[in-house]
Structure formats: C-alpha cells, structure tokens
N, CA, C and O atoms as CSV, one atom per row, in Angstrom:
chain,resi,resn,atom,element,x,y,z
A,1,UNK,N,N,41.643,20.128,24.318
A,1,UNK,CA,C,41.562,21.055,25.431
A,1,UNK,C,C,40.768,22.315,25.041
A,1,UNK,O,O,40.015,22.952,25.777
A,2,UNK,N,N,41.087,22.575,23.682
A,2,UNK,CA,C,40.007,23.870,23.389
A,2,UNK,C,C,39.135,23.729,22.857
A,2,UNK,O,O,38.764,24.538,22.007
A,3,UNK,N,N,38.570,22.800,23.115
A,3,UNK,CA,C,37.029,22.192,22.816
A,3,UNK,C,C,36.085,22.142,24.525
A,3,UNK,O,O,35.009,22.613,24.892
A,4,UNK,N,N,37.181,21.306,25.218
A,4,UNK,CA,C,36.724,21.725,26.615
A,4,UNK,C,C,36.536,23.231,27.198
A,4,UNK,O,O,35.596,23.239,27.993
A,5,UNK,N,N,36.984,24.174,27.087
A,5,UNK,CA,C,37.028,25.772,27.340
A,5,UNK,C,C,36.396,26.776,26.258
A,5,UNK,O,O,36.309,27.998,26.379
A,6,UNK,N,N,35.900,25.853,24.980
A,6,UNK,CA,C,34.956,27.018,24.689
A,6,UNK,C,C,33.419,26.266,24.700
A,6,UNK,O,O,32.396,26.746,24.211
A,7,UNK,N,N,33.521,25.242,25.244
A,7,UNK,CA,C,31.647,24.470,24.875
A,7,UNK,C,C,30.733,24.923,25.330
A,7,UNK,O,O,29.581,24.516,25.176
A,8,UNK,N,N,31.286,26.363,26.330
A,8,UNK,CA,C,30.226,27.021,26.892
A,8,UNK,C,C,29.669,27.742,25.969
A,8,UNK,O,O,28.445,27.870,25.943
A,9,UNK,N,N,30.682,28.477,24.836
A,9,UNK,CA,C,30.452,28.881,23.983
A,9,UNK,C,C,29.743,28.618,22.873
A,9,UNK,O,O,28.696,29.122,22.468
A,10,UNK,N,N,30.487,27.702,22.383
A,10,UNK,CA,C,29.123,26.707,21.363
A,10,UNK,C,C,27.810,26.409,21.673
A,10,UNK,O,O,26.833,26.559,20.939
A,11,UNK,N,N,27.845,25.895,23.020
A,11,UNK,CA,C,26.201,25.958,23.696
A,11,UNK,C,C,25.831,27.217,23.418
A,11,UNK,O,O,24.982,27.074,22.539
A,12,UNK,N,N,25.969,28.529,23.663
A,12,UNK,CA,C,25.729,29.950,23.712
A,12,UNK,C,C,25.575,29.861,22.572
A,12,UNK,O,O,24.367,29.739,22.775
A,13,UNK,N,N,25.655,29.794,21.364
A,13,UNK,CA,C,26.078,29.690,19.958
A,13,UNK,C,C,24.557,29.587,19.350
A,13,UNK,O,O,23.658,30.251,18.834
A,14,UNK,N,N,24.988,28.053,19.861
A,14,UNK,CA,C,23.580,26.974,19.185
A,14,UNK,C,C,22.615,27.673,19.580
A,14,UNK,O,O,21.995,28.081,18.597
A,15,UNK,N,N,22.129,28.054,20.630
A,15,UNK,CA,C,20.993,28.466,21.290
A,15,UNK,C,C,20.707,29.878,20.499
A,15,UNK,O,O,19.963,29.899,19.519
A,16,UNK,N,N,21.039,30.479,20.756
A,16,UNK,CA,C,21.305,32.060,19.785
A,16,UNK,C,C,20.860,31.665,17.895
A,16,UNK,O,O,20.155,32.350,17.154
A,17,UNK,N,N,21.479,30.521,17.616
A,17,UNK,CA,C,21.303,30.637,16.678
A,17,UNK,C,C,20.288,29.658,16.127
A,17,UNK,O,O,20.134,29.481,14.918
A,18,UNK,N,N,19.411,28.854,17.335
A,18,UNK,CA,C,18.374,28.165,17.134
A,18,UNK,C,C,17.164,29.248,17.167
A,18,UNK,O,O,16.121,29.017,16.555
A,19,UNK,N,N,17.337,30.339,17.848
A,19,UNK,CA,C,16.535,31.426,18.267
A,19,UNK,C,C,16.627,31.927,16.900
A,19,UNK,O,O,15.660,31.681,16.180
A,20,UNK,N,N,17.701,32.649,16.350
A,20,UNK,CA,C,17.829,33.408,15.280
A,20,UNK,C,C,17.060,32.770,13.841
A,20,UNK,O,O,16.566,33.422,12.921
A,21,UNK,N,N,17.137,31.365,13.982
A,21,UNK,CA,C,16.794,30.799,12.338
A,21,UNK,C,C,15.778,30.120,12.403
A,21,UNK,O,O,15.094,29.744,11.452
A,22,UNK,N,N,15.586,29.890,13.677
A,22,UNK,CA,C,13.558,29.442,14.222
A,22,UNK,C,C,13.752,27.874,13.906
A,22,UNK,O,O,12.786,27.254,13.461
A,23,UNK,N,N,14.935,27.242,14.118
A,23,UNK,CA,C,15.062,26.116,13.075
A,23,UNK,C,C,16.606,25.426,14.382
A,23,UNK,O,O,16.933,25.942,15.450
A,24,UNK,N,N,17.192,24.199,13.725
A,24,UNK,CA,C,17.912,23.509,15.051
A,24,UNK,C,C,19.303,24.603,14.644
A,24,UNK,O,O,19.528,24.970,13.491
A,25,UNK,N,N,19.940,24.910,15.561
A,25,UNK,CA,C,21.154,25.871,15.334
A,25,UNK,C,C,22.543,25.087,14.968
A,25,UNK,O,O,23.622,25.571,15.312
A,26,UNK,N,N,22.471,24.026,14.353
A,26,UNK,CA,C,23.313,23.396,13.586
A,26,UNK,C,C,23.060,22.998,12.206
A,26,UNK,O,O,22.104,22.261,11.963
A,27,UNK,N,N,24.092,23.561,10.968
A,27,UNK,CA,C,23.966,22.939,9.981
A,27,UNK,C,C,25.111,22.202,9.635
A,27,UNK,O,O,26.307,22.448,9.789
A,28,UNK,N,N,24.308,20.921,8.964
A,28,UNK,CA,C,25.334,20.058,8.889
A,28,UNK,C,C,25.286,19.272,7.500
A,28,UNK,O,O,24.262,19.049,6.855
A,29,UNK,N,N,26.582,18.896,7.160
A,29,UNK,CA,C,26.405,18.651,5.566
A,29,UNK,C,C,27.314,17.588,5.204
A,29,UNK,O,O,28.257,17.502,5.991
A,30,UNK,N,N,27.326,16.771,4.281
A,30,UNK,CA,C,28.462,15.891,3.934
A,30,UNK,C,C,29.029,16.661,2.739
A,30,UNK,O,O,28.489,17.053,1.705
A,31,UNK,N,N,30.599,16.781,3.311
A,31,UNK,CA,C,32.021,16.909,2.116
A,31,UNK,C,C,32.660,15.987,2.392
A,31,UNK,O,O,32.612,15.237,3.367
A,32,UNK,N,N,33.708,16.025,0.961
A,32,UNK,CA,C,34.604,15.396,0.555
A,32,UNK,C,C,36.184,15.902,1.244
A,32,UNK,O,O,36.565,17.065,1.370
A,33,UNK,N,N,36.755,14.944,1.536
A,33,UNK,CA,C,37.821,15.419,2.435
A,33,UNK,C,C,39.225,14.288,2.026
A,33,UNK,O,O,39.177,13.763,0.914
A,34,UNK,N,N,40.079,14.052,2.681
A,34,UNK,CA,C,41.316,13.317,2.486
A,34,UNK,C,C,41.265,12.693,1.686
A,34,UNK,O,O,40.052,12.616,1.490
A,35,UNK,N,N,41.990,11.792,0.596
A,35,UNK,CA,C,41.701,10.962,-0.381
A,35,UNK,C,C,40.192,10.943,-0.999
A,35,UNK,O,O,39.712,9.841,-1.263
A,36,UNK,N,N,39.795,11.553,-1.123
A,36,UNK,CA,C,38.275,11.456,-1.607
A,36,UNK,C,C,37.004,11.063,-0.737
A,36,UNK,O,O,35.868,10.972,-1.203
A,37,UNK,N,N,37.370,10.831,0.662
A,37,UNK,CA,C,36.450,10.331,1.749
A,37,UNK,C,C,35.706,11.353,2.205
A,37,UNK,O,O,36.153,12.471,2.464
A,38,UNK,N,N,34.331,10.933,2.339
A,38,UNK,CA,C,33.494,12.029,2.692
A,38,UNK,C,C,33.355,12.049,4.850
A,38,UNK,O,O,34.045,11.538,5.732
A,39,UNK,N,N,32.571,12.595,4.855
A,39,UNK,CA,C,32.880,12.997,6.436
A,39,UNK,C,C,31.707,14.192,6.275
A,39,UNK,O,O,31.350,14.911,5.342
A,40,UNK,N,N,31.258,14.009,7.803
A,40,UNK,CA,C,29.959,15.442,8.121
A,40,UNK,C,C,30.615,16.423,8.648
A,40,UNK,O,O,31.464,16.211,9.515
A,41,UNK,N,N,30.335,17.600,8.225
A,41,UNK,CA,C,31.356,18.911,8.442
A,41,UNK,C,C,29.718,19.672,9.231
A,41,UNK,O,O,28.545,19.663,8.858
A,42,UNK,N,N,30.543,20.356,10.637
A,42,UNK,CA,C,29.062,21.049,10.936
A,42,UNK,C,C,29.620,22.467,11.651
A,42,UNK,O,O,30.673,22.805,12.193
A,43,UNK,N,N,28.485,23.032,11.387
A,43,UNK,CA,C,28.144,24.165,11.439
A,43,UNK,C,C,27.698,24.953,12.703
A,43,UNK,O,O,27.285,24.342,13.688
A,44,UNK,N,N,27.790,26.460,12.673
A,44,UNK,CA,C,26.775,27.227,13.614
A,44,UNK,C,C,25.874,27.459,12.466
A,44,UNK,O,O,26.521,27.589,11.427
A,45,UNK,N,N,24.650,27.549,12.313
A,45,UNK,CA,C,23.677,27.954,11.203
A,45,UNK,C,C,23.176,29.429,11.288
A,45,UNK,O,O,22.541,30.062,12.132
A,46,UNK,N,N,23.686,29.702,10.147
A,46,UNK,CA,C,23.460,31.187,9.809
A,46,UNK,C,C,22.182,31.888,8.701
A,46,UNK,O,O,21.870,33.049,8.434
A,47,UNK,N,N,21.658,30.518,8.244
A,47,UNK,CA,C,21.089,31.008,7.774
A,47,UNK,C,C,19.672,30.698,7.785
A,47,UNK,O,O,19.555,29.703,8.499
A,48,UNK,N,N,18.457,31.083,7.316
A,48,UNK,CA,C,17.083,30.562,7.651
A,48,UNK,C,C,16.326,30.576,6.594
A,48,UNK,O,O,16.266,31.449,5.729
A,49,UNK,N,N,15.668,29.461,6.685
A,49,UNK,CA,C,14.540,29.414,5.097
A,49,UNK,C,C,12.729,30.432,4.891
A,49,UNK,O,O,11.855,30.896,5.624
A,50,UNK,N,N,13.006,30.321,3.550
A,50,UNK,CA,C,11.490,31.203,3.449
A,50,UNK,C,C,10.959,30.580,2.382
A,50,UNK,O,O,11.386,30.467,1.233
A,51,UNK,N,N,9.877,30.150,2.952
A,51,UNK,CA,C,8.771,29.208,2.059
A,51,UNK,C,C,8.492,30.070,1.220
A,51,UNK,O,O,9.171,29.886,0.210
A,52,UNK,N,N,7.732,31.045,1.122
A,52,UNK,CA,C,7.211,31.748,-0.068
A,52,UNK,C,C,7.682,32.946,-0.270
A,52,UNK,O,O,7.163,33.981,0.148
A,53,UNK,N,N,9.085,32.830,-1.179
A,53,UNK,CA,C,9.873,33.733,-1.761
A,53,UNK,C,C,9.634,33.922,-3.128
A,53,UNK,O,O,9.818,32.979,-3.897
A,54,UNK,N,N,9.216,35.110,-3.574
A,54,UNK,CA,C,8.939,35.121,-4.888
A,54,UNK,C,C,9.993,34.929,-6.075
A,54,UNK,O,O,9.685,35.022,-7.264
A,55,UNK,N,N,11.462,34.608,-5.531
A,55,UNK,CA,C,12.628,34.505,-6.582
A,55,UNK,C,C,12.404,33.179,-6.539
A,55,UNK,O,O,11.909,32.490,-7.431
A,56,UNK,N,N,12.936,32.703,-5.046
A,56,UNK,CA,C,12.534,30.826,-5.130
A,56,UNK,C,C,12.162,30.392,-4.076
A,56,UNK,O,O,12.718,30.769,-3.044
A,57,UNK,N,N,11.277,29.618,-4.049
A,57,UNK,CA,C,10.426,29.191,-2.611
A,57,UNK,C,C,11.692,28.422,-1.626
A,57,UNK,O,O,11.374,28.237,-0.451
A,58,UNK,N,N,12.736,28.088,-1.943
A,58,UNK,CA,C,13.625,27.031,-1.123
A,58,UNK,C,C,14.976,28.228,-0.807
A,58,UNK,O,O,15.955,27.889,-0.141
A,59,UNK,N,N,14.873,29.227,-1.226
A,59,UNK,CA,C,15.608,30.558,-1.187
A,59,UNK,C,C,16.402,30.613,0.304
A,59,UNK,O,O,15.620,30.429,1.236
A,60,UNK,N,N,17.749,30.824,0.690
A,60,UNK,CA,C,18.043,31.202,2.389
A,60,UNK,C,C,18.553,32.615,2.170
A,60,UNK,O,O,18.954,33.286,1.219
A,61,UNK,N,N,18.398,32.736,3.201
A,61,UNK,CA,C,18.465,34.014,3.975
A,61,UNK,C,C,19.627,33.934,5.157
A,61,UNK,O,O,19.713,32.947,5.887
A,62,UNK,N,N,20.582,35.166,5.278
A,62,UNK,CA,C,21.344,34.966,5.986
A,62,UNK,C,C,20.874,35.709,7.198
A,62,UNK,O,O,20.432,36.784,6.791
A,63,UNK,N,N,20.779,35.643,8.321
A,63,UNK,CA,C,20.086,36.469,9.808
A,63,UNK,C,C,21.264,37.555,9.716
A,63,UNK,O,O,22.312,37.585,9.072
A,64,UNK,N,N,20.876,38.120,10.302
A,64,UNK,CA,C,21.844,39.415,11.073
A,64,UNK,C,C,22.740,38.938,12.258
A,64,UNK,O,O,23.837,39.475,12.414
A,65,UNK,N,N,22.393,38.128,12.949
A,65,UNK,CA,C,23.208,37.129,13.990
A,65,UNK,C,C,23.875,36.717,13.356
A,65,UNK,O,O,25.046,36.941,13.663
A,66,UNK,N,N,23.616,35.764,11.930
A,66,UNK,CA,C,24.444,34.979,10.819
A,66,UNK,C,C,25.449,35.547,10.263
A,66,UNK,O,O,26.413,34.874,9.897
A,67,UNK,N,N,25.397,36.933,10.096
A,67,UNK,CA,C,26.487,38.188,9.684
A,67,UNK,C,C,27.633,38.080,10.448
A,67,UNK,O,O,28.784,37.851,10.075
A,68,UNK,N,N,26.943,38.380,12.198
A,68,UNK,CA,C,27.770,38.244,12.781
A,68,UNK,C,C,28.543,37.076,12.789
A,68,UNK,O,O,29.665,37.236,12.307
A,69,UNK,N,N,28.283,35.955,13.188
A,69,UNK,CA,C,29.181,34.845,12.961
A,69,UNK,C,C,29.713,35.088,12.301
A,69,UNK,O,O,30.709,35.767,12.552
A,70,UNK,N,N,29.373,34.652,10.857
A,70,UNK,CA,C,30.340,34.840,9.452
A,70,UNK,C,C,31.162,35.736,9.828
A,70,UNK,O,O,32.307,35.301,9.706
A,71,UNK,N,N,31.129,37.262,10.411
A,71,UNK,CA,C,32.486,38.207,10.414
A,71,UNK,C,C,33.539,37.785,10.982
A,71,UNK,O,O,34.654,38.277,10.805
A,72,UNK,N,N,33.217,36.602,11.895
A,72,UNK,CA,C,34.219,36.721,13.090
A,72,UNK,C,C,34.506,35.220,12.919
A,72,UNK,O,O,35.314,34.706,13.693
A,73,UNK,N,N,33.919,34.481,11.981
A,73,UNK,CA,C,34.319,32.877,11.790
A,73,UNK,C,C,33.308,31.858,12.941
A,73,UNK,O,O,33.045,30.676,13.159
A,74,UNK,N,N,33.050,32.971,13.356
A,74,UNK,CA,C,32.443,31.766,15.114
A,74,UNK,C,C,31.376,30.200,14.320
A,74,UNK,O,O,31.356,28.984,14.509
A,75,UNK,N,N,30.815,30.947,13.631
A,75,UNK,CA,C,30.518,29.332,12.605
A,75,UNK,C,C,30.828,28.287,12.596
A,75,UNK,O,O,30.205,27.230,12.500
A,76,UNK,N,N,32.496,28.693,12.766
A,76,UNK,CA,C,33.009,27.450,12.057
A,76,UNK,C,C,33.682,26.831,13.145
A,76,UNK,O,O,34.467,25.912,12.914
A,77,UNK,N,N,33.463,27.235,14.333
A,77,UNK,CA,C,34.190,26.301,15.404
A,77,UNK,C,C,33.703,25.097,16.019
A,77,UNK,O,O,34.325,24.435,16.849
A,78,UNK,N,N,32.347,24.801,15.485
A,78,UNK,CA,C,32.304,23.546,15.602
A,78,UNK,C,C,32.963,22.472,14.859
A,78,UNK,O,O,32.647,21.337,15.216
A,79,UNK,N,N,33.850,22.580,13.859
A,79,UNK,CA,C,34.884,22.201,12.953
A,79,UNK,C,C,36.317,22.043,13.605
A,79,UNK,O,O,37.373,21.696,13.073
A,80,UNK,N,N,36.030,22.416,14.980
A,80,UNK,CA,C,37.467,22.172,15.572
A,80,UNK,C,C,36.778,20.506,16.315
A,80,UNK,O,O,37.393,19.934,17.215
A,81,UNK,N,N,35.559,19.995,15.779
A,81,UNK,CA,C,35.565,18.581,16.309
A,81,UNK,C,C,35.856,17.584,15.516
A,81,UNK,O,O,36.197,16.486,15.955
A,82,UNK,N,N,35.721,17.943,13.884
A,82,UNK,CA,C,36.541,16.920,12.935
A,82,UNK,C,C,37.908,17.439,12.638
A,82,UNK,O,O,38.577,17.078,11.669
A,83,UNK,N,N,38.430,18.667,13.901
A,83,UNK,CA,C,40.078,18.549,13.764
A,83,UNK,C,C,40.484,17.309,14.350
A,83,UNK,O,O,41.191,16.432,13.852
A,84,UNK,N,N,39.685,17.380,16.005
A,84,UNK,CA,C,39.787,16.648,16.628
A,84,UNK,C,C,39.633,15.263,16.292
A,84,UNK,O,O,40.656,14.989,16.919
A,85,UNK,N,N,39.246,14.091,15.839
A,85,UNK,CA,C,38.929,13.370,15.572
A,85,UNK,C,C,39.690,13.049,13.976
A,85,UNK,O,O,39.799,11.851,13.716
A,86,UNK,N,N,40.088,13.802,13.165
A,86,UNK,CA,C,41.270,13.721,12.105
A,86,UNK,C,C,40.935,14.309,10.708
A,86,UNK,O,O,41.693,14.700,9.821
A,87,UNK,N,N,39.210,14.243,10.786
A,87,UNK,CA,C,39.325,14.561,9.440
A,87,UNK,C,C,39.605,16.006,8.641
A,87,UNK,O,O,39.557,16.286,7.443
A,88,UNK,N,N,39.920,16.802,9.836
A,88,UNK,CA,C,39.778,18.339,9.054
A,88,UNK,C,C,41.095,18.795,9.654
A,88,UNK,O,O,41.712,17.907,10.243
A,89,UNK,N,N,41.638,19.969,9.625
A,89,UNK,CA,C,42.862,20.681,10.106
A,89,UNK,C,C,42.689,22.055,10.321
A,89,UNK,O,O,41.672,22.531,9.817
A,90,UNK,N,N,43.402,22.791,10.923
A,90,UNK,CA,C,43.123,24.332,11.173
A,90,UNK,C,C,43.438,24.665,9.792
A,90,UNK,O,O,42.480,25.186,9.221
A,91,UNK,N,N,44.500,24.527,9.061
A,91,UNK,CA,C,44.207,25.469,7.488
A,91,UNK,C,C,44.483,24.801,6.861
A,91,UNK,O,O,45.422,24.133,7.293
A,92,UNK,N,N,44.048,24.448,5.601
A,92,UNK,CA,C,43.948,23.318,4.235
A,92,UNK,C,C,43.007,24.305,3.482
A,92,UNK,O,O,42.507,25.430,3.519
A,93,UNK,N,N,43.134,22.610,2.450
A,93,UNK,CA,C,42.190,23.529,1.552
A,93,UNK,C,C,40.705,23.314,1.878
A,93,UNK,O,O,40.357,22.390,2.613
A,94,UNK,N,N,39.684,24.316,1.236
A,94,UNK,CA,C,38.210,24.082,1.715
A,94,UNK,C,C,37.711,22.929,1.066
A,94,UNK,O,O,37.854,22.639,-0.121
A,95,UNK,N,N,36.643,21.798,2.636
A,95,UNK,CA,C,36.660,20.286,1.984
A,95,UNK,C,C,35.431,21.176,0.776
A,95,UNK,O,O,34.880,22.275,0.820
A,96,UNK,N,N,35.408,20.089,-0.165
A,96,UNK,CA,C,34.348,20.512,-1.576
A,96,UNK,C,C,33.393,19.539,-1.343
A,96,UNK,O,O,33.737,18.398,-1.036
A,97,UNK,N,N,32.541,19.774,-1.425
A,97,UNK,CA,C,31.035,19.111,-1.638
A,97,UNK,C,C,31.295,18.092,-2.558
A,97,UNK,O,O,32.234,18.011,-3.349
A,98,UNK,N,N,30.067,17.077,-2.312
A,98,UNK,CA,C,29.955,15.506,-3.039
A,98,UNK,C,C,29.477,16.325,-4.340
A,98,UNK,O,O,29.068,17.482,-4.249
A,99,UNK,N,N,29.567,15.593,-5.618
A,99,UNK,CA,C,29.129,16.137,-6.898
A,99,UNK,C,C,30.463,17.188,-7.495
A,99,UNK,O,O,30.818,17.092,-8.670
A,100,UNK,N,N,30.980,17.957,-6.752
A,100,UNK,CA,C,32.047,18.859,-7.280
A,100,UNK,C,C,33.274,18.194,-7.650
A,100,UNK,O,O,33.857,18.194,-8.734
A,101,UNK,N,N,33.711,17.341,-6.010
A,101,UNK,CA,C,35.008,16.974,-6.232
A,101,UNK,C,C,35.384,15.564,-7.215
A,101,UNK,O,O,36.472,15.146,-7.610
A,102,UNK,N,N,33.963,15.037,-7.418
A,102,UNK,CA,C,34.116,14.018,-8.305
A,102,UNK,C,C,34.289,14.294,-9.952
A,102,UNK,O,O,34.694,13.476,-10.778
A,103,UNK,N,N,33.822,15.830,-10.220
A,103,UNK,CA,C,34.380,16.029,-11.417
A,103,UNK,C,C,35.789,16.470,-11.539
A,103,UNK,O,O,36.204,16.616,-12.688
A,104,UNK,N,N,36.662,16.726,-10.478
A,104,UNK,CA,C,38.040,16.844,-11.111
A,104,UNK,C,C,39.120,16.284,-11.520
A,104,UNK,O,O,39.693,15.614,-10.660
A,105,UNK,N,N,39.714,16.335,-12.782
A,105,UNK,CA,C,40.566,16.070,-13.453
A,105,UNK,C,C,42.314,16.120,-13.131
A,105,UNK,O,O,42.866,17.180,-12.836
A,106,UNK,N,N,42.899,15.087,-13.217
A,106,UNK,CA,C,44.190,15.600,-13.838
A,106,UNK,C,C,44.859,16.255,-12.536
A,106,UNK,O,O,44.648,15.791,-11.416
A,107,UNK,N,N,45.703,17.397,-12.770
A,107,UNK,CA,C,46.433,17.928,-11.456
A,107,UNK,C,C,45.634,18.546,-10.901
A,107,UNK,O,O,46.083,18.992,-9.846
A,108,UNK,N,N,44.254,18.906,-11.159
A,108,UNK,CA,C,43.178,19.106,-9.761
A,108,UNK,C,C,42.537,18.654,-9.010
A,108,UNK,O,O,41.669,19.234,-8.358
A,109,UNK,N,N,42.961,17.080,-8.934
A,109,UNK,CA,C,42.568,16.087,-7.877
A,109,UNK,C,C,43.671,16.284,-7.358
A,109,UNK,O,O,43.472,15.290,-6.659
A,110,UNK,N,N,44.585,16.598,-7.053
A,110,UNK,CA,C,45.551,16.336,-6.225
A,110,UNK,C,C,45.074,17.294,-4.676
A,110,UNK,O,O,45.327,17.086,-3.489
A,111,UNK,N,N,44.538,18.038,-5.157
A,111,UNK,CA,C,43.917,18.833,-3.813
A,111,UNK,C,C,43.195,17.451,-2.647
A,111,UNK,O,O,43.056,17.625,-1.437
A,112,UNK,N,N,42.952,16.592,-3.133
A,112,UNK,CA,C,42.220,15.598,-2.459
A,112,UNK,C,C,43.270,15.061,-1.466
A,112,UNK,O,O,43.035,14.680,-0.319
A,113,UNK,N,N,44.763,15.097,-2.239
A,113,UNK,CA,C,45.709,14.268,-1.627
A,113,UNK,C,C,45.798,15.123,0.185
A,113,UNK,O,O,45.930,14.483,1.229
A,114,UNK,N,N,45.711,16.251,0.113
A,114,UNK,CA,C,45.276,16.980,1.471
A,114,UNK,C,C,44.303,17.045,2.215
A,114,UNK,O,O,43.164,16.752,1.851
A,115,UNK,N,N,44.626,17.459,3.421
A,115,UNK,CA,C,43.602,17.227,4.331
A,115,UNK,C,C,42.953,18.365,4.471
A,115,UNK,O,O,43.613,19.379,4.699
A,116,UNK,N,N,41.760,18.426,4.381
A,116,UNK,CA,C,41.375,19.633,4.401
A,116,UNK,C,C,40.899,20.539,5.394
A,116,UNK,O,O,40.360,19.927,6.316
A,117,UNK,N,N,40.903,21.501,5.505
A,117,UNK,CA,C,40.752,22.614,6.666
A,117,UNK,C,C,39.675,23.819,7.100
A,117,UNK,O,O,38.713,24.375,6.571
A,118,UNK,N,N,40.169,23.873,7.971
A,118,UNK,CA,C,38.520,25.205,9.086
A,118,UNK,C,C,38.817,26.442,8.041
A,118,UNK,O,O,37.769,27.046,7.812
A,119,UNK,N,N,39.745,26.890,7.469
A,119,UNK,CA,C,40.499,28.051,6.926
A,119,UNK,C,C,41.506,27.738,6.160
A,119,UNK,O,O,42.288,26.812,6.377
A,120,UNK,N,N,41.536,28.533,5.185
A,120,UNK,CA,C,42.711,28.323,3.939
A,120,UNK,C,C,43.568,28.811,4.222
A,120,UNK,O,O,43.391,29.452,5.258
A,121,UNK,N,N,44.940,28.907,3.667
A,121,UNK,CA,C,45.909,30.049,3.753
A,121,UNK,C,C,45.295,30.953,2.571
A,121,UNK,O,O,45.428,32.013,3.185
A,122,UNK,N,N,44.837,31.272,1.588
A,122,UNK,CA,C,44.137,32.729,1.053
A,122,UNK,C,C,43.242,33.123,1.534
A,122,UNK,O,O,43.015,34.216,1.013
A,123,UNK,N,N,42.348,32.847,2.447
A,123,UNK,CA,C,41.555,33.695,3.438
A,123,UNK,C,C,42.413,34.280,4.505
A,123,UNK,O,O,42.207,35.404,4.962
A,124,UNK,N,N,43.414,33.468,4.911
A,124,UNK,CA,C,44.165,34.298,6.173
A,124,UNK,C,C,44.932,35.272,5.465
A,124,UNK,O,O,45.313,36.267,6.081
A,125,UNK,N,N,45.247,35.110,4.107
A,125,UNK,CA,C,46.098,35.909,3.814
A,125,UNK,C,C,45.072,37.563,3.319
A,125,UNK,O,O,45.488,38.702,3.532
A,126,UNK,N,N,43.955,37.276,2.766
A,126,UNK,CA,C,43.546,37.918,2.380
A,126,UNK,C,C,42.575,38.716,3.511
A,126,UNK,O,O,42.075,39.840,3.477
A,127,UNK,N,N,42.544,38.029,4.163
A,127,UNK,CA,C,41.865,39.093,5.625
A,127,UNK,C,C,42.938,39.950,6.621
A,127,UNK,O,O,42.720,40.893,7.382
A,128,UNK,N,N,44.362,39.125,6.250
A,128,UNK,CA,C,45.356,40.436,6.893
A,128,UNK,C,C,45.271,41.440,6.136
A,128,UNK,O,O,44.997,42.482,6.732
A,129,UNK,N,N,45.448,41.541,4.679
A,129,UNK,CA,C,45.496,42.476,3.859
A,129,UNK,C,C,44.314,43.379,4.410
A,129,UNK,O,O,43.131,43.082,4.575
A,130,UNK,N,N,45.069,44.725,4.677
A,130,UNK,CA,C,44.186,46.505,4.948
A,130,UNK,C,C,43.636,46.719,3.804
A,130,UNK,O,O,44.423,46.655,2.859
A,131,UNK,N,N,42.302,47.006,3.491
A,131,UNK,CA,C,41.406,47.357,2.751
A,131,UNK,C,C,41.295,48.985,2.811
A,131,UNK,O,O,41.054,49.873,3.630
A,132,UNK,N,N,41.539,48.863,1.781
A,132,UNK,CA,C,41.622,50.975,1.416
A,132,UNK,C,C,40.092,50.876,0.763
A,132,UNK,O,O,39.540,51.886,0.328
C-alpha cells in the first residue's frame, strides 16, 4: 500500500535525479542478502561520473540534490520494493556486496543468517542521538 501512495514520488525522484546526474536516475547493484543469496538492491542515484578527474578518471561525485536525498534517506525508498517482494526488511543489517561477504569467517557469517534491511538499528539509533 505504501508503494502505491508514494510512486508519485519516486517518479518525482527519478526524474530530478536523472536531471541531476545527466545519467538514468536509478542505481542499481547486486548484494548479498539472506543465507548468502544475492538479489538487485536499487537506488535513487546520487551520484554522477567525471571522465577526466585528475585523482581518478572513474571518480563519483555526489550532486547537491544527492546530499539532499542522502539527508533525508529518500534514496533508499525504492528498497521498500525488495521489502515487498521478501528480500530486504525495514531494519536489518546492511545487505554487503558480492566479494565482501564471501570473505567472512566464523561468527561473522552469521550476519547472513538475517535478512537484511533499508536501515540498521545503529543508524536509527545514532541519528536520534542530539549532536552537540
């Protein structure tokens, strides 16, 4: 249901942020998620490439639109469609990229045994926390 009532939004999103990164306003990536199964996790795209960067030619850049998202999470609500569908959850742990999660060992695979999520509980916890 809240996929139906914000898609106006996401449309608004994409578009804004196809404008902003000159590029398609979705990024999308394969992680590792439940038992070790991978799955495409996608994005609002925040960020945009620059061919000839003198640190590194393949270098991103985050937009000022991209800021915004990132402050406010709006990014990541296209991730409420692999809630939908099973593979992700509102808070777990963050899915890990192919190559990472295959090196862990021992009681740090067990993170796999979960499903993983849009938001952690230490980001929620750490964004209530008042910053002096």
């Amino acid at each position: 249901m809240a996929l139906i009532l914000i898609s106006w939004l996401l449309i608004f999103l994409y578009i804004l942020a196809s404008i902003s990164t000159r590029s398609n306003g979705l990024f999308v990536q394969q992680r590792i998620g439940l038992n070790g199964n991978r799955f495409c996790i996608c994005k609002i795209k925040t960020m945009k490439r620059f061919k000839n960067n003198f640190l590194n030619t393949s270098s991103l850049r985050t937009t000022t639109f991209g800021r915004y998202l990132r402050k406010y999470k709006l990014d990541e609500l296209p991730q409420l469609f692999n809630v939908l569908i099973g593979e992700m959850s509102i808070v777990g742990p963050r899915p890990d990229l192919p190559g990472f999660a295959d090196k862990l060992k021992g009681d740090d695979k067990l993170i796999l045994s979960l499903r993983p999520g849009i938001t952690s509980s230490a980001s929620i916890f750490l964004r209530t926390k008042k910053k002096y």
